[in-house]
N, C-alpha and C positions, 0 to 999 in steps of 0.2 A: 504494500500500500504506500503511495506516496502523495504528498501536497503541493499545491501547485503556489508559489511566491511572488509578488513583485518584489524585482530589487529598486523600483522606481518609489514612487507615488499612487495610489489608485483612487480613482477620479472615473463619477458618472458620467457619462456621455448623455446627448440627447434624448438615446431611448433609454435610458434606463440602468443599461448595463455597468456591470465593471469595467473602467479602462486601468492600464498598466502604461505613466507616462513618465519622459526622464525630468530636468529640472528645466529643460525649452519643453516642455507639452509635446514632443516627439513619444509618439506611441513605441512601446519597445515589449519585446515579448514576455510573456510569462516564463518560470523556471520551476520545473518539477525537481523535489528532492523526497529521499524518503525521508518518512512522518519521525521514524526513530531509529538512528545507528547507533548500537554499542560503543562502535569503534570511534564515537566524535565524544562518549565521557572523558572526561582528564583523570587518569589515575592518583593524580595529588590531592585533586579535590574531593575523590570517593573516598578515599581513605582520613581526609581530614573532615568528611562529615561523620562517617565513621564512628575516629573517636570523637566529635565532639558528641555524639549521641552517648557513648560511655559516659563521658564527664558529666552530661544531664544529670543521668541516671545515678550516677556514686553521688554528686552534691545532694540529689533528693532522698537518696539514702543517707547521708549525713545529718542532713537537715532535720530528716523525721526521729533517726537515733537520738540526736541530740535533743530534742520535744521529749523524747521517751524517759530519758534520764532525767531532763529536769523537772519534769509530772512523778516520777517516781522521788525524787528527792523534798517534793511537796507534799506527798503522804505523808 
């Protein structure tokens, strides 16, 4: 499956339509790419959302530990 792009502008025409114009109003074609390539992720960035998903996850575990402790030290 792939989606079809302007790298222009797009701008109705008279009837209706979708136009695909450059920055002179020169129509210029559309460009089909696929919808999703693996190979266009950045391996830097999936591994730095990665852990920042860990680090969520341990501060919210910190956060509630420490809730735990100080409700128990208030009994």
């Amino acid at each position: 499956m792939s989606q079809v792009t302007c790298p222009g502008t797009v701008v109705t025409n008279v009837t209706g339509e979708p136009q695909c114009v450059d920055q002179t109003n020169a129509p210029i074609p559309w460009t089909s790419q696929p919808a999703f390539a693996i190979e266009n992720l950045d391996p830097a960035l999936l591994s730095g959302a990665y852990a920042a998903g860990f680090f969520v996850m341990a501060m919210g575990w910190v956060v509630s530990r420490g809730v735990r402790i100080v409700l128990d030290m208030l009994k």
